[in-house]
N, C-alpha and C positions, 0 to 999 in steps of 0.2 A: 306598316308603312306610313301611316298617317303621323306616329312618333316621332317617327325618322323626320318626316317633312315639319313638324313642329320644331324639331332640333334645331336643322338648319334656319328654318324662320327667327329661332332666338339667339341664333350666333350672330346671320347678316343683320339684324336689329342691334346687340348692343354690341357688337365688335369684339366680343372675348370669344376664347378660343373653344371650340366645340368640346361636351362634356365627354369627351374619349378618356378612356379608363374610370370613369367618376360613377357619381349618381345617374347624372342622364345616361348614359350607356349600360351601364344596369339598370335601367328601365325598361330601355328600346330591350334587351336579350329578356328580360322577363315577357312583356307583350307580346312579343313572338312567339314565345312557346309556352304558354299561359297551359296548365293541365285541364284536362276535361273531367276528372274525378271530382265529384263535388266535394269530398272528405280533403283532397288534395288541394282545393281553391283553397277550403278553407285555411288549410296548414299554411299555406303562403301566406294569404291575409293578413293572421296572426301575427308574423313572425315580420311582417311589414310594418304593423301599426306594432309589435312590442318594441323596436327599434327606429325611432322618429327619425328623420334628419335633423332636425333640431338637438338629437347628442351628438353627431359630427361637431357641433360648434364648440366640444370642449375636447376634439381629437385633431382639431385641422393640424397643431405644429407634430402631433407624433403619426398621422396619417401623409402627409405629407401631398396631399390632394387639394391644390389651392382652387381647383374648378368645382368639386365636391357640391360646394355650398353656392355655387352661382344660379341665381333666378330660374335662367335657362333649363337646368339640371331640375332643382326643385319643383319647378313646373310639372318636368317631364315624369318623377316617380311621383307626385298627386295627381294628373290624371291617371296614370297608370294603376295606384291605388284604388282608388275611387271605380275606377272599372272594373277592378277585381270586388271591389267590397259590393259593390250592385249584384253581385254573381252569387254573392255567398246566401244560399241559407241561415248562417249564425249572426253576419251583422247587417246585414242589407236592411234600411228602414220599410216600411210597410210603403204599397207602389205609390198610393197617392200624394203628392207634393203638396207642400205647407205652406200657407199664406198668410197673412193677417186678415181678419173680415173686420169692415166696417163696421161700426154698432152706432146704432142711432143716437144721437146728443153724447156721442165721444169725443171729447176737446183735447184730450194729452196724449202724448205719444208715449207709447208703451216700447220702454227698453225694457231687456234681458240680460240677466249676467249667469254666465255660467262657470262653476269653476270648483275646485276641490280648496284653495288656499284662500279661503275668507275671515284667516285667524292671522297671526303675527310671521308670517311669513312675506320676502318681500314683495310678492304681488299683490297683497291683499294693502299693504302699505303704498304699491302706486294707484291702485283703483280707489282708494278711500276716498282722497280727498277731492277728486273729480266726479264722482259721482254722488256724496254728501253736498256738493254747489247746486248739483243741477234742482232748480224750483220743481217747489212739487207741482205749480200750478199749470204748468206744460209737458211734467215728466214724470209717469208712471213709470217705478221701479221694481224689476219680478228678481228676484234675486232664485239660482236654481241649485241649489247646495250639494254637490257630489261626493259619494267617499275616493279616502285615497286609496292604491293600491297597494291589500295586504298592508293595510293600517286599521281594521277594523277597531281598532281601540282607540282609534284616535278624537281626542275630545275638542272642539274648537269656542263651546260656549262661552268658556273665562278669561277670553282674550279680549282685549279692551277694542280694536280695532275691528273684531265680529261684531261687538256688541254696538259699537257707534253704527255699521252698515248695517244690521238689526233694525235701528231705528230708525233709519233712512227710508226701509223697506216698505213699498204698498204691501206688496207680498210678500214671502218666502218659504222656498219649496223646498222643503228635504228631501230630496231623492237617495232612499237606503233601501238595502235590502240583506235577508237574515242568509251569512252564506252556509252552505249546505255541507254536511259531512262528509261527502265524495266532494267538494271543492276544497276544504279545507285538507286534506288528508292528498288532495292532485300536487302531479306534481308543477313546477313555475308556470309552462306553457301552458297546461291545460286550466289550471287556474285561471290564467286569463281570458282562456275564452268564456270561463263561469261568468268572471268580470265584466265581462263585453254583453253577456248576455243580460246580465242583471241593467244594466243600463238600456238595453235595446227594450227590454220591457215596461221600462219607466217613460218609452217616446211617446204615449199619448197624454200622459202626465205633461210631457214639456210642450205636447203641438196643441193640449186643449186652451194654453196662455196665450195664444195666438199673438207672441209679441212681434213689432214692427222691426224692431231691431235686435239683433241679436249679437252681447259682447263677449270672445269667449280668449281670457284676457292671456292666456297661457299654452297654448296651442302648443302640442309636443313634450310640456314637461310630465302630465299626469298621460300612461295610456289611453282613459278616457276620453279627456280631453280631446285628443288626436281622431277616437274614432266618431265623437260627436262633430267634430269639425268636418268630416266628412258628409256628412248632413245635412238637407237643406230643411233648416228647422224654421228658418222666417225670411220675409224679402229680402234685408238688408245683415248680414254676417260679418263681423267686424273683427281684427284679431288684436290683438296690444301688446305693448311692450314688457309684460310681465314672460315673456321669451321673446329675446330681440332678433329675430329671425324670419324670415318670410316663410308662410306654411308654403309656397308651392300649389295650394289646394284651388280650386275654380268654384268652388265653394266659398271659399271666401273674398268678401269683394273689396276691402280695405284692411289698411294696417296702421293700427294709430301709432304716431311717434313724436319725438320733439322735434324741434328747429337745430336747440345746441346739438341732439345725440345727430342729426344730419347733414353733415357740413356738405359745401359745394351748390348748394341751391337745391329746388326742386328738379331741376330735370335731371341732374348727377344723380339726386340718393334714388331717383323711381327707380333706376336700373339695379339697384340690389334691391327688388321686390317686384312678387307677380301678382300682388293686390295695386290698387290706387293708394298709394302714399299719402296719408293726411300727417302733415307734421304743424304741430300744439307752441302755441308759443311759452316759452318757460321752460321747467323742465319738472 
């Protein structure tokens, strides 16, 4: 019920038409009959985060669902996710919530980037040069390196554009792990919950960084991604235009973007998003 009345709160708010037949309506019918099997949460969960909303943005002309991808909608299947994934035994983070602590005579602010594409791919080519500006002398960089999925081979060191945010780096964290013979040999699905696991085990790896900001530039293209977003891994959660799409998620509290990719002013483009829209002047 609660669903349902967030529905209507984000229809009479932006004046589009309620998410019937879309995402939000498949949200609201999953919440309602959410299973009590914990084996059976999990199956859902999965099969929610191996499927983002963020790949609707390459079906909208052959789904034909132009609400599909409206704020509203997106809102309504991340909290709905997000309620489910708190429930799961396989991805729910450990119960205590994560903060930045103070440390005495700390003077810079400690950003986080997290992300699987920090080689010649083009997100790692929009975060480069924005994050090679910022001075070191106010801005500690943790960079948290993830694999891709069922890419174990995948090498990123000899890419000119690793190697320049390399050197950017106060830090940088390699988060891998060796995958196991009963994962390799699983079949997609079950592989991915290996996947999810393997990540889930590296979260005090990423909450001992205690960083203040966290930027997680690609939200929906790597499954990981998606289930790290879920997360509350530091105060401030930031998502970016290396997927131009609104997570939907309450997790996340901003979405960086430009000025040119937002026409109409700031109060037009907030309505296609359920983060605070920050838009970057340039592009």
């Amino acid at each position: 019920s609660s669903l349902r009345k967030l529905g209507r709160e984000k229809q009479k708010k932006t004046g589009a038409p309620a998410p019937v037949g879309s995402l939000g309506a498949l949200a609201v019918t999953i919440a309602s009959s959410l299973p009590s099997s914990p084996k059976t949460l999990d199956q859902l969960a999965l099969a929610m985060l191996s499927t983002p909303p963020a790949a609707l943005a390459y079906l909208g002309s052959v789904t034909g669902l132009p609400n599909a991808l409206h704020p509203g909608a997106l809102e309504l299947w991340g909290e709905t996710l997000q309620t489910i994934v708190r429930q799961t035994d396989l991805l729910a983070p450990p119960p205590d919530s994560l903060t930045a602590e103070d440390e005495e005579g700390r003077r810079r602010a400690r950003v986080g980037v997290l992300s699987s594409y920090f080689d010649g791919h083009s997100v790692a080519y929009w975060i480069h040069g924005n994050l090679a500006a910022l001075p070191r002398e106010t801005t500690e960089l943790v960079f948290f390196e993830i694999p891709r999925y069922r890419q174990a081979g995948h090498s990123q060191g000899s890419n000119v554009v690793y190697q320049r945010l390399r050197k950017r780096a106060d830090r940088w964290v390699r988060i891998f792990w060796d995958a196991s013979e009963e994962e390799r040999r699983a079949p997609p699905d079950m592989a991915l919950a290996f996947h999810f696991r393997g990540l889930r085990s590296a979260w005090q790896l990423i909450a001992d960084e205690r960083v203040d900001v966290l930027l997680l530039p690609e939200v929906g293209l790597c499954p990981l991604s998606y289930l790290a977003a879920q997360w509350r891994i530091a105060p401030v959660q930031v998502a970016g235009f290396g997927h131009a799409l609104s997570t939907g998620l309450p997790s996340i509290n901003s979405f960086l973007s430009y000025e040119r990719f937002e026409p109409g002013g700031q109060e037009e483009a907030q309505r296609r998003y359920s983060e605070h829209l920050v838009r970057l002047p340039g592009v």
